[in-house]
C-alpha positions in Angstrom: -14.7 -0.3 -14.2 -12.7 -0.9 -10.9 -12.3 1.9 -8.3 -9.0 2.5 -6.9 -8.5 4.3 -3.8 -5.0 5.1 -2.4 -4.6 6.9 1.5 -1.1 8.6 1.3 -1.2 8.6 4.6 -2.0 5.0 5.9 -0.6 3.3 3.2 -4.2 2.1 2.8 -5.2 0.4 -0.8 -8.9 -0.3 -1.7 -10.2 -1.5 -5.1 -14.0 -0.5 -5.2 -14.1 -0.7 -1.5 -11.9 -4.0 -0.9 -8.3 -3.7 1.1 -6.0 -5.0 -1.3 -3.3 -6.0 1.5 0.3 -6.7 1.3 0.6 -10.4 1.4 2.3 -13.4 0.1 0.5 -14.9 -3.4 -1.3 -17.4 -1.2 -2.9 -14.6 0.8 -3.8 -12.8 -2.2 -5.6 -15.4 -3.7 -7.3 -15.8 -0.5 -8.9 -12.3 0.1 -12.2 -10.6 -0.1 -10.7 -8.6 -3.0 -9.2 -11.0 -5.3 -12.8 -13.4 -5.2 -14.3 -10.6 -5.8 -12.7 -9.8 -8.9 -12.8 -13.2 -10.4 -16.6 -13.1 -9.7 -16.5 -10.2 -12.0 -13.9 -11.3 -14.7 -12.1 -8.6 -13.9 -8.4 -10.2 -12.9 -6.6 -12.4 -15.1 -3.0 -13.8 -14.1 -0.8 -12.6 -16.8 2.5 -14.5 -15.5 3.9 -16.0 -12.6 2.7 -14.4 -9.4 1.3 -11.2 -11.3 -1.8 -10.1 -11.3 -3.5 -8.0 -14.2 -6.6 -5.6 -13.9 -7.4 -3.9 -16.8 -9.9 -2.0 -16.3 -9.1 0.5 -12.9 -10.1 4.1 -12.4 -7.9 6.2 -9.7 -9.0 10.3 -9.7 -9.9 10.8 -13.1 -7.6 8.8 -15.1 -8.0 4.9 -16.7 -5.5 2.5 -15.9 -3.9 -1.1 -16.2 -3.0 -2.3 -12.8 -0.7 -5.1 -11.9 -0.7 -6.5 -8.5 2.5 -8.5 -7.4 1.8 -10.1 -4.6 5.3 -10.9 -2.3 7.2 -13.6 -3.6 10.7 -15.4 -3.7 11.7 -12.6 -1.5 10.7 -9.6 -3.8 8.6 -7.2 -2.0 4.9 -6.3 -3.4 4.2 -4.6 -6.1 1.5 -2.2 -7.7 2.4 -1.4 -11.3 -0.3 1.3 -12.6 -0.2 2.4 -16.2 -1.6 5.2 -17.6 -3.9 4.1 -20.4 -3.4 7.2 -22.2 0.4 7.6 -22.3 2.3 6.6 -24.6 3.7 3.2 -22.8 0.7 1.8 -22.7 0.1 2.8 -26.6 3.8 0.9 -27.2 2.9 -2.5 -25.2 2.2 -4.9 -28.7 5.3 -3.0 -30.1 8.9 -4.5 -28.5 11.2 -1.6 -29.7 8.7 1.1 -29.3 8.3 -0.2 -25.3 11.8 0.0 -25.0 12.5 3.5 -25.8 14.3 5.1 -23.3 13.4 8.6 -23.4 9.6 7.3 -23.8 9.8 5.7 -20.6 11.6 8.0 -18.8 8.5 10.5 -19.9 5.6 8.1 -18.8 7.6 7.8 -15.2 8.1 11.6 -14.8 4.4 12.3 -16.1 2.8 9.5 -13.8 4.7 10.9 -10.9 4.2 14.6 -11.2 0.5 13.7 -11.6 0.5 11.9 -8.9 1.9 14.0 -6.7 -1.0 17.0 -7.8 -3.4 14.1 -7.3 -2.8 12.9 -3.9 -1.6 16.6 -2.6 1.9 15.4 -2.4 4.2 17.8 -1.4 8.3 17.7 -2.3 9.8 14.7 -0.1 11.4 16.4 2.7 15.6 15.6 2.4 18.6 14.9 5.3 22.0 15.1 4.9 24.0 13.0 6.5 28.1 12.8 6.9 29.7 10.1 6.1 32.5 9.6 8.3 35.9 7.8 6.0 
């Protein structure tokens, strides 16, 4: 099991104890980090320029990471999933995945847990006048 650490504050991103740093693909493939999880067996590339952990622990919850890397001008991306909702229950069925109201749950679940998690507190809001 793969520890993942997240700083709110700093942006920071450690996977038991390793920066994962946002980089290009090359750089990822390059890192500390990602050796060390192909040492352990614990990556596998699961398409083009994504990266699959399986195995990740954050607070006390399992999840599936994927890590994409930049590319083709997309910025990185950190896709966690909740190994005990109900999206990650419906990835081997197609129309079961694509249920709307389903994933619309596992967002709004994910993020309010989050937020208790990491001591998030409501975004703060501006208003701003748009001049015509």
């Amino acid at each position: 099991m793969i520890e993942f650490k997240f700083n709110p504050i700093t942006g920071e991103l450690n996977l038991d104890g390793l920066p994962l740093k946002i980089d290009t693909e090359e750089g990822f493939c390059k890192c500390d980090l990602y050796h060390e999880l192909v040492k352990r067996k614990a990556v596998n590339k699961n398409m083009s320029n994504h990266y699959l952990v399986d195995l990740v622990m954050f607070f006390d919850k399992e999840f599936q990471v994927t890590i994409r890397p930049v590319c083709y001008g997309f910025h990185f991306m950190l896709h966690l999933v909740d190994k005990n909702s109900q999206y990650y229950k419906s990835l081997n069925d197609w129309n079961a995945r694509t249920n709307v109201h389903m994933l619309n749950e596992s967002v709004k679940s994910l993020s309010d847990w989050l937020k208790e998690s990491l001591n998030l507190d409501t975004p703060d809001t501006t208003e701003t006048d748009i001049i015509r």
